[in-house]
C-alpha positions in Angstrom: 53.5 64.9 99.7 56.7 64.7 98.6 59.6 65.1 100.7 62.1 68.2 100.1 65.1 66.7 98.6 68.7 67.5 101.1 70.5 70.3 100.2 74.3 69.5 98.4 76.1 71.6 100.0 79.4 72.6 98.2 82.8 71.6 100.3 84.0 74.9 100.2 81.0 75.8 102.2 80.4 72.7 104.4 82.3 73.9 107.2 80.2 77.1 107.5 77.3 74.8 107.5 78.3 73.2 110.5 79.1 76.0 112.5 75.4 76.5 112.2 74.9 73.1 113.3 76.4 74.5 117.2 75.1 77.9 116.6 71.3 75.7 116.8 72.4 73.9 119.4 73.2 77.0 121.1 69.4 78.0 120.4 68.5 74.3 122.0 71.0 74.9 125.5 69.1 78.2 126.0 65.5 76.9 125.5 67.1 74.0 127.5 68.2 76.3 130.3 64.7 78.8 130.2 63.1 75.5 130.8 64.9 74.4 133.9 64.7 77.6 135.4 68.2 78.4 134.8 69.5 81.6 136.1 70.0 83.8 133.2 73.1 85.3 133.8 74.9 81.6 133.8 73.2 81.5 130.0 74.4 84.6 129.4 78.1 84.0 130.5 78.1 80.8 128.0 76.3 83.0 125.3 79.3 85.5 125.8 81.8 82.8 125.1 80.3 81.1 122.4 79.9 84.9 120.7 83.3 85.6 120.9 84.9 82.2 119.9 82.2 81.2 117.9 79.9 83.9 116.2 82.1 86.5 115.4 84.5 84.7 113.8 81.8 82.6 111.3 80.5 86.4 110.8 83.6 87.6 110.0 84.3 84.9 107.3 80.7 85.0 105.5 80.8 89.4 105.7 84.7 89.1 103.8 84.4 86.0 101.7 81.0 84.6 100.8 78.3 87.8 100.7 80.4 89.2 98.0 80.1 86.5 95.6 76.5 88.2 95.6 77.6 91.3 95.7 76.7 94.2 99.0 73.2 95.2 97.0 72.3 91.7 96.6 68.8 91.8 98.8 69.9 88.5 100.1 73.4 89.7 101.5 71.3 93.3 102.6 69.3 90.7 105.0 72.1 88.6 106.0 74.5 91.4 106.8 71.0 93.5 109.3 70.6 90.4 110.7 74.4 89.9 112.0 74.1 93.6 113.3 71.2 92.7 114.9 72.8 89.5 116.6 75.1 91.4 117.8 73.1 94.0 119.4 71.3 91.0 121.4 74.6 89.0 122.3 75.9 92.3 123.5 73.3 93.9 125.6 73.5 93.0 129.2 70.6 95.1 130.3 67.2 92.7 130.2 68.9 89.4 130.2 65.7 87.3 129.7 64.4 88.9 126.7 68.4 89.1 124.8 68.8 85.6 125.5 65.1 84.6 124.1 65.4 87.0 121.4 68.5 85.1 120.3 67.2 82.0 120.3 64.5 82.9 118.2 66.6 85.0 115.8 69.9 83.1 115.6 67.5 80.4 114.3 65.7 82.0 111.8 68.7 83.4 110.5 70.8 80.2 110.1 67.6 78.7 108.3 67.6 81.7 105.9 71.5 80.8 105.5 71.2 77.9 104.9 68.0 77.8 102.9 68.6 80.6 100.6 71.5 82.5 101.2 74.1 80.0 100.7 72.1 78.3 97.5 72.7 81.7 96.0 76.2 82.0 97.0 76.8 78.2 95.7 75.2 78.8 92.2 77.4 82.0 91.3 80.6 81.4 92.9 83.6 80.5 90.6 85.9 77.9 91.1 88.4 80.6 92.4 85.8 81.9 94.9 85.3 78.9 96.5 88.9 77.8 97.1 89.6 81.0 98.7 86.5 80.2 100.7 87.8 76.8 101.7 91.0 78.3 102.2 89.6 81.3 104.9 87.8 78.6 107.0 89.2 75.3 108.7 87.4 72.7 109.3 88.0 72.3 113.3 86.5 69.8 115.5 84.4 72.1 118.0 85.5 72.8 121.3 82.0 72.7 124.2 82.6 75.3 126.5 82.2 73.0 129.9 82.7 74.8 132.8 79.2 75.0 133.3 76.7 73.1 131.3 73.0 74.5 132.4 71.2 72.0 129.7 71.7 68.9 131.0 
C-alpha cells in the first residue's frame, strides 16, 4: 500500500500547524498523567494554563483570519467553529474533572486531525495571496514556552 504523501503546508499557515504540534502533546501529558495516577486537579491546573496562553489565542486567530477564506456557511468552518465551542465548554468546566480532562484529550485530537487534514487543505486551496499575508501577519512564529512548575508526565 502506498504511503500517503506529507502534506505542504503553506508558510502562512505553518505556524498554526505547530501550535497543534503542543496542543497533541497536551493530549500525550494528560494520557501521560491518567496513566501514573496523577491527581486530576494538578492536570487540570496545567490544562487551565495552556487554555488561556495557548488555546484561545490559536482559536482566536483561525475564528478571525482563516475560517473566512471559506466563508461562516462553509460545512467545514460550521464544524470547526462547534468544535472550539465545545473545547471550551470542557476546558472550562470544573465540575467532573476526570471525564473534562479525558474528553479533551480525545476531542482536542480529533479536532486538530480534522484541521489539519481537511480544514486547512481547504483554506490553503482558496486563499489569495492577500489572505495569506495577513494570515502570516496575525500569527508569529514564537518558540513555545512549557509551563514547568509542575510537570505530571514525566
Amino acid at each position: 500500500m502506498e504511503k500517503p504523501k506529507p502534506i505542504k503546508r503553506s508558510k502562512s499557515i505553518q505556524p498554526l500547524s505547530r501550535d497543534h504540534h503542543h496542543s497533541l502533546l497536551l493530549c500525550w501529558k494528560i494520557r501521560k498523567g491518567f496513566l501514573k495516577g496523577v491527581a486530576p486537579e494538578r492536570m487540570k491546573k496545567y490544562t487551565d494554563w495552556f487554555f488561556e496562553d495557548h488555546v484561545l489565542p490559536h482559536f482566536e486567530i483561525e475564528e478571525k483570519y482563516l475560517y473566512p477564506v471559506l466563508g461562516e456557511e462553509n460545512e467545514l468552518v460550521q464544524k470547526a467553529l462547534a468544535e472550539h465551542r465545545r473545547l471550551k465548554r470542557l476546558f472550562e468546566d470544573k465540575k467532573d474533572l476526570v471525564k473534562s480532562l479525558g474528553l479533551i484529550e480525545e476531542e482536542l485530537e480529533l479536532h486538530i486531525r480534522f484541521e489539519e487534514r481537511e480544514l486547512f487543505n481547504e483554506i490553503q486551496k482558496k486563499a489569495t495571496e492577500e489572505e495569506l499575508a495577513v494570515i502570516a501577519g496575525k500569527h508569529k512564529d514564537e518558540k513555545f514556552q512549557e509551563n514547568t512548575e509542575d510537570e505530571f508526565w514525566k
